[in-house]
NUTIVEX-390819 format. One record per atom (N, C-alpha, C): y, x, z. Coordinates in steps of 0.001 Angstrom, whole numbers, plus 500000, padded with zeros to 6 digits. Each point is the difference from the previous one (the first is absolute). Layout:
BEGIN
YXZ/...
# end
This chain:
BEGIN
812766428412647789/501008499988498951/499313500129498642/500213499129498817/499413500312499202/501054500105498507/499625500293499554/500816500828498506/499545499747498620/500822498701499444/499760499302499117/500798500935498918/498523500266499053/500172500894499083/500148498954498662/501576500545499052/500543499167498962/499202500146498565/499521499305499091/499191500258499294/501074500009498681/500143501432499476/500985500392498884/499731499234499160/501137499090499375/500130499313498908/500476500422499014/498408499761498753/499890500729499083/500372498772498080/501285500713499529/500657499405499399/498370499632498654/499914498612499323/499125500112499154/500412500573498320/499371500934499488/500701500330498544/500189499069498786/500255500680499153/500506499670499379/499158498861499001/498201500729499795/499284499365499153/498893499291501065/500534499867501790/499630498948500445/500101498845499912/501588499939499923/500966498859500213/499507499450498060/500315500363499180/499425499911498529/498524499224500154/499278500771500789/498736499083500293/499637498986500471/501037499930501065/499813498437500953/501091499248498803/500919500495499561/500627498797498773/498825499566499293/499404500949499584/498594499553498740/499289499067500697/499717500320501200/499018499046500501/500230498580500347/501451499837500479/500826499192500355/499907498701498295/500342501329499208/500772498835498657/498320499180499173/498706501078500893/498934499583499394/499348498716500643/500172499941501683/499450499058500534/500943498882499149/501367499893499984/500784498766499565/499782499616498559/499486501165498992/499663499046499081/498470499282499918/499196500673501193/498527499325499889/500279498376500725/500627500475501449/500644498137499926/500392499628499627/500631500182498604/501022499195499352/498923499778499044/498999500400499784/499260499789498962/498649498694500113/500293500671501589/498837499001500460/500825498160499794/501277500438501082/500296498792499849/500259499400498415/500552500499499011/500015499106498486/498916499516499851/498530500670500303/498802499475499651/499449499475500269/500223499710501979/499290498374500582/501300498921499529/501175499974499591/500829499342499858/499923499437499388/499762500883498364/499094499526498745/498898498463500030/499286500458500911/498256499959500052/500453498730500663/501440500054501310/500336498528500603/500132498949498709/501243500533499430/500659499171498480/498532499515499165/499219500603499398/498921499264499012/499185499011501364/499535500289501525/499016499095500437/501174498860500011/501138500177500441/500981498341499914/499848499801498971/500355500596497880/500179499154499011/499225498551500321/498622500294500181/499293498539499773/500425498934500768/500300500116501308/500321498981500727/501541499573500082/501165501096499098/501049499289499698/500228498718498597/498813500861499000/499757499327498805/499625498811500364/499326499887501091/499093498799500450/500999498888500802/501567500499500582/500662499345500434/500708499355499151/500504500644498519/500871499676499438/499226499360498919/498504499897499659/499705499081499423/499807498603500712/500270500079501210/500116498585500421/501044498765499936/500845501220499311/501446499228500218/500356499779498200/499210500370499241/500080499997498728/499582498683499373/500749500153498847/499023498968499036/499186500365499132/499160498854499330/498439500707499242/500669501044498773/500839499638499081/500542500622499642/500477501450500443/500711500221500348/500377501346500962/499111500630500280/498756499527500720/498696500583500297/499061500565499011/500120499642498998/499160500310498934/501474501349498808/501216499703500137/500219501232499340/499745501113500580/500594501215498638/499770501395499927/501325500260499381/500455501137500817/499317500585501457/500710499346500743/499170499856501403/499922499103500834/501690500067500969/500060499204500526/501036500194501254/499881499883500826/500365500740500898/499970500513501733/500587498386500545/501762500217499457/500562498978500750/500070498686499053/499653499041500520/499964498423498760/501847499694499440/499807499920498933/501249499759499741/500026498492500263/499164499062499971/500781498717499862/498462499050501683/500775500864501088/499255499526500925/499422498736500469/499192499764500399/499194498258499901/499145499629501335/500303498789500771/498627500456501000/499114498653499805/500136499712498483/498804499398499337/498236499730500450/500080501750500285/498476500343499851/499606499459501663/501023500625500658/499653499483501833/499479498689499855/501147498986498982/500045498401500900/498364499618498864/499838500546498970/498766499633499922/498879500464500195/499919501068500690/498396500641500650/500236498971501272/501203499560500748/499745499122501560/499763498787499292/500501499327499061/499824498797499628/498317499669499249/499390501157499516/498756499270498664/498879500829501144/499906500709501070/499123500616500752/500461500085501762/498791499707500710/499586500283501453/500856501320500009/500716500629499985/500540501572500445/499591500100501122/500941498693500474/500424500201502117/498840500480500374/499121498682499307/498890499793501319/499345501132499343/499730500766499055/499212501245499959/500251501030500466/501519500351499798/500701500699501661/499716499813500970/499526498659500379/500106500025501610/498583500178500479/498883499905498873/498770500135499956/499842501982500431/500907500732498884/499627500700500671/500563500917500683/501167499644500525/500670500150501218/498753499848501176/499494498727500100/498811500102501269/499354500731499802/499019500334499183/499163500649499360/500155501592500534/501185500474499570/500748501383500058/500299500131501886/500518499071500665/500423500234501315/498665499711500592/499181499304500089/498816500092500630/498918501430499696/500137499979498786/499590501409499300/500435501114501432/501361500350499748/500514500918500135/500070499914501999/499672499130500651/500128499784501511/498225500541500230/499142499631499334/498741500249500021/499848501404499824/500124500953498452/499859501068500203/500630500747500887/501478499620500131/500828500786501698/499230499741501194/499421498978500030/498787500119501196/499025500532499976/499208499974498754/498836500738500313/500394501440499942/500844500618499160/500139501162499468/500543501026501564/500772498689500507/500562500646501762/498825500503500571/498870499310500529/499320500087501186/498843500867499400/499476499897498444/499046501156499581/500822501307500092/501498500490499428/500520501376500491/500144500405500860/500245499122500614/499753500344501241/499121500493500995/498818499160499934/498534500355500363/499646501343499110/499940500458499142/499717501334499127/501086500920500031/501121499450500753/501262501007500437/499660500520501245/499480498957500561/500372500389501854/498242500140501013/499435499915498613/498212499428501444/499404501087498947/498919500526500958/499387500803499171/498352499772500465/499253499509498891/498723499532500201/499214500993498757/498283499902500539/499822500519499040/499785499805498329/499251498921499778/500618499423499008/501297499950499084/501252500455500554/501317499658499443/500175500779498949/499724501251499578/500640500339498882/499236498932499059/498420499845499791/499389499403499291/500414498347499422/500058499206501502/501147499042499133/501047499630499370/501125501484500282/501466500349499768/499469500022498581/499024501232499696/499778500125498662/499588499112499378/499509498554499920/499035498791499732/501174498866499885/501059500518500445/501424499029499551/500275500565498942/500162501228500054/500601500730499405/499820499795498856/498605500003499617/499235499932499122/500024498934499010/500208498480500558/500452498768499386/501347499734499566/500478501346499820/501446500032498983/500174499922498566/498549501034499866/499510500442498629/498980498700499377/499636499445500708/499097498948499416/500745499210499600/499751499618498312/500696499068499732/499982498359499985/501434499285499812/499808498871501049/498889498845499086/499546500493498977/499120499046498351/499010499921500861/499629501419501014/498634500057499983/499233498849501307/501105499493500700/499296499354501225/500902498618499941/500755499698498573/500471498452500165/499536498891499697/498995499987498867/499469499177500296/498745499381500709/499552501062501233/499209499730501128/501347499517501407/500834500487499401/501570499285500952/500196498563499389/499992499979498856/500097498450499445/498690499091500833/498843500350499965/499366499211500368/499921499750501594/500736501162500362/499673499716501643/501085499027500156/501365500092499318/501232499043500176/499138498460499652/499372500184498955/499526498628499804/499160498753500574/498949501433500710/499005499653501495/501108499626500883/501295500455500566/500581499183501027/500775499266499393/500233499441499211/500487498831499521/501946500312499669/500084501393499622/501333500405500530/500852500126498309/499441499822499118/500176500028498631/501076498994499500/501328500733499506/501103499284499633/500861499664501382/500238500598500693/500543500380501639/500768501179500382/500740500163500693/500481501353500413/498738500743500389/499269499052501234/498874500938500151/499386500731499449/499575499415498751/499427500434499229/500622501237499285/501093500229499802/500844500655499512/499864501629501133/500156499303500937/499867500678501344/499298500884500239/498879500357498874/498166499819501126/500162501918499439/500399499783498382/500007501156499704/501116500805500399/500567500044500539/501316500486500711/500088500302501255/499137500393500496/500418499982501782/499964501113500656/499094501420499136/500052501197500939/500181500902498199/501213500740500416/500485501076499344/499652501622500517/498745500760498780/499931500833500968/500921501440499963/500925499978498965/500741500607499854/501181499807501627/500087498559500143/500665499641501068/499780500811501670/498088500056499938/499513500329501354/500537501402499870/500033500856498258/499692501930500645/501750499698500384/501475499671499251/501031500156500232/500185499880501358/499688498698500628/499824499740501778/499483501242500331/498888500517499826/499150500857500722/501316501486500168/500317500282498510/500592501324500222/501417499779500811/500677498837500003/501171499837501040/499871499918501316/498747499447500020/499305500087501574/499814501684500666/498857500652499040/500466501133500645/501217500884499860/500594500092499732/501349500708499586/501261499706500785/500029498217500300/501021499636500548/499564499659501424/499312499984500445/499357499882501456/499216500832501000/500649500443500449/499058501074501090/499042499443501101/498961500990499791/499262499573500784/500046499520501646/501010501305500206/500622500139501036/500787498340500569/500738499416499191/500406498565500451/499252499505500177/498254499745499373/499275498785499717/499419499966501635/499418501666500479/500020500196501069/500250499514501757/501409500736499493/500801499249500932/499732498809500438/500412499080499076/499748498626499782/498894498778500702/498465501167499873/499285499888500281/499649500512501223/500793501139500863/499589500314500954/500976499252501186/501130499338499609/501016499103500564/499030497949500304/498889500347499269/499399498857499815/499266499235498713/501312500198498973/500176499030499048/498838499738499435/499622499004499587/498883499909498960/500188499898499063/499087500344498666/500015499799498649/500918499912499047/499535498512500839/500675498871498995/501549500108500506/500579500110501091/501152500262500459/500647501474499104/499411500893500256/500490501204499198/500329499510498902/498612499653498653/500193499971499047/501133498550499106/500467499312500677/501351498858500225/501007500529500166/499813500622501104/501795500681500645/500043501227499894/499398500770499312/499785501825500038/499688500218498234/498796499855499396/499909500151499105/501072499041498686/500091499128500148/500576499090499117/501292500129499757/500292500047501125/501535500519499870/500586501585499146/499490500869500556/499946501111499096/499267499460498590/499736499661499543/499734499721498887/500328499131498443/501211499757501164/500827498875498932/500353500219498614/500045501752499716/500246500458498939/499138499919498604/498762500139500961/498658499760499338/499745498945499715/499858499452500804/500187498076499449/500612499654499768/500856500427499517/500638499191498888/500463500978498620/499716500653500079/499342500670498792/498464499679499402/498932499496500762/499084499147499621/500527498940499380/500905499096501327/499908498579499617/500327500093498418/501456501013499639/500921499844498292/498200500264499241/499012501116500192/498762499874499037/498998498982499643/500077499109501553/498765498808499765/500725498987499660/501303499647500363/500264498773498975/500371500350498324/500360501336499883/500414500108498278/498278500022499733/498935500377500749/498873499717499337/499629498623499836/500069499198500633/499836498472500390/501113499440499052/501270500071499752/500300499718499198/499942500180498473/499683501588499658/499918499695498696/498293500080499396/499385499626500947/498098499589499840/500202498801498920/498633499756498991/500003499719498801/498920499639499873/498694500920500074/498546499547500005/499400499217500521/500462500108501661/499169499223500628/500388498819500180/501741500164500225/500424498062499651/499293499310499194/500168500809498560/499722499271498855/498213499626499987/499322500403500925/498891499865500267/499464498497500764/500931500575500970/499668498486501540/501020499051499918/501272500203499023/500758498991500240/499397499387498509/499467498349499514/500022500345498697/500815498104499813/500651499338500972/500696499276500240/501478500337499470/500697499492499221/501396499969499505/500922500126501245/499857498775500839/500953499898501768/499199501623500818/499140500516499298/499595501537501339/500349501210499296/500428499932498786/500761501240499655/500916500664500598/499787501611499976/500939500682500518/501100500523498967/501193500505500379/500578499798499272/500200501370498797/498921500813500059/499423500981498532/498882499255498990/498973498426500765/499678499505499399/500994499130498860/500933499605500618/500732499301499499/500603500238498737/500635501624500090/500953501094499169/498639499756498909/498843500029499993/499033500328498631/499980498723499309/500503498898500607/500272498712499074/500358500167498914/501250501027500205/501449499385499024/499334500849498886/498967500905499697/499675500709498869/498688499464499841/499549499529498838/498974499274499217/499387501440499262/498762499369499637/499610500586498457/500644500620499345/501221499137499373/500615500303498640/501516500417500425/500342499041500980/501833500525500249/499913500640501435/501340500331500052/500688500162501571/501238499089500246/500247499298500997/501225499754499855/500434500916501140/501055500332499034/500575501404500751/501453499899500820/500400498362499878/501074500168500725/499600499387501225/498973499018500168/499715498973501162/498988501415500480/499347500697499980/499581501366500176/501157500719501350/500733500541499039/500967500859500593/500629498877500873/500324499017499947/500876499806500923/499037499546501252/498596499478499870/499386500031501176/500011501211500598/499117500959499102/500018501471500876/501227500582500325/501715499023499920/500635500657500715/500358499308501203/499504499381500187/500072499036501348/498435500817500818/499039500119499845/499039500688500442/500011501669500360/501457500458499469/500247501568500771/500992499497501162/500585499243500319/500672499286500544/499152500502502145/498951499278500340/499276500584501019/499522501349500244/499935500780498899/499375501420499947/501115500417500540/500846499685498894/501239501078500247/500392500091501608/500050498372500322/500911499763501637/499258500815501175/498570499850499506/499271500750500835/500132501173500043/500053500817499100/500234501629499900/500985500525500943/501392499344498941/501193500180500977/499987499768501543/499600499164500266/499574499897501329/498981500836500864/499020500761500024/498976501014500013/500109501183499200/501180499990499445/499804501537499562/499845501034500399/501025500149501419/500085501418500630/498562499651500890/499246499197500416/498845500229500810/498987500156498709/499935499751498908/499052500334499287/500196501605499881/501317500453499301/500078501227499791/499257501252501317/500555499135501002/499860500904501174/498276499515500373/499072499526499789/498597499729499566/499286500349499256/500897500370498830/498770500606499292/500277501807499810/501135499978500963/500590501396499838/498716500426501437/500269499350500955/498320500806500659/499216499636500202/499293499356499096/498689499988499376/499472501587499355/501267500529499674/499697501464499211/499834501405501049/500122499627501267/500523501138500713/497837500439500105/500464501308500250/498478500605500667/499620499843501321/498254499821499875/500061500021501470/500224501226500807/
# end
């Protein structure tokens, strides 16, 4: 028989209850504070890229007063029909549309099977090469392009996607993100199994690893194509053909020396947020949820 003893309930006073109010009314104004201030910080990073919408729809006029306007009073889609009509747009879009999806299928491959290998195998060597990727983050990209120009030029790949290609193919920011979802989201314990049921490798790492990882990849994929897409140097390097421009080579046309034209400008670059954007929306919650554990400890 046992004898469940009642634990006296003890009323809280007067300058408790006063205290948990204080504490209560303090956490709500620090979130309330927090939130006005990333909200803020949201509002100024959009100004530029709304300014940038609504000068597309403007006329030169309009564009050039003070102070400026958000919304166009006397709307026009002028500027569209002549950036498609006096310039290649499409085809510089579609230039680097390939460019960007081959980009971005390449680093998701390599970036898979190196996190993997430095997630899941343990050799002795490995921290040393982990660190030796690692390492080619910080190097900057001036310092080894034009020994990349010439190797593009030795294979004959100059003014080509390939070519475009050559500098683009292993992200090593890409391999550590793989690496830390690998260990975090995969137990050893499954890989195991797996392996003691038969499976090989290459079977695991297809139908076991990849799958858990969808979050991650594609939180890569949204980083290597916005890198591949908004790249600048090295196009402007290997592409030097008018028909092999990508389409940020293109955007540096419309500003000379002396002018800008600022409406055939804006209204290209608003057709060119056009893929970013679709992509985001589409990969958002696996990016978020990707780069959210990338952060966890081991």
């Amino acid at each position: 028989m046992t004898v469940e003893l009642a634990m006296p309930h003890v009323e809280p006073t007067a300058d408790e209850l006063a205290e948990g109010r204080r504490l209560r009314r303090k956490k709500m104004l620090t979130n309330l504070a927090i939130d006005v201030f990333l909200l803020t910080v949201s509002i100024l990073m959009l100004l530029p890229l709304v300014f940038l919408v609504a000068n597309a729809f403007k006329t030169p006029a309009e564009m050039l007063a003070w102070p400026p306007t958000v919304i166009p009073h006397d709307p026009t889609t002028a500027n569209f029909k002549t950036v498609l009509a006096d310039t290649p747009l499409i085809h510089w879009i579609g230039n680097s549309i390939a460019f960007a999806v081959m980009s971005t299928i390449a680093i998701v491959a390599t970036s898979a099977i190196a996190g993997y290998v430095f997630g899941k195998f343990r050799f002795r060597t490995m921290n040393i090469l982990f660190a030796l990727f690692l390492a080619t983050a910080i190097v900057p990209f001036e310092v080894y392009m034009i020994p990349l120009y010439f190797e593009a030029k030795s294979l004959g790949i100059l003014n080509s996607v390939w070519g475009l290609l050559l500098g683009y193919l292993v992200m090593s920011f890409g391999i550590f993100l793989i690496r830390q979802n690998v260990i975090h989201s995969i137990p050893d314990e499954l890989l195991e199994a797996a392996r003691i049921d038969g499976a090989g490798e290459f079977w695991i790492f297809f139908r076991i690893v990849l799958p858990l990882l969808r979050g991650a990849l594609g939180a890569l994929a949204v980083l290597a194509f916005f890198q591949a897409w908004t790249a600048f140097a090295w196009p402007i390097i290997v592409a030097t053909t008018r028909s092999s421009y990508t389409i940020e080579v293109g955007l540096a046309l419309f500003q000379t020396g002396f002018t800008v034209d600022l409406g055939r400008l804006s209204a290209a670059s608003a057709i060119v947020l056009i893929p970013s954007i679709l992509l985001f929306v589409i990969l958002r919650r696996n990016f978020v949820q990707g780069v959210a554990n990338t952060g966890l400890k081991e």
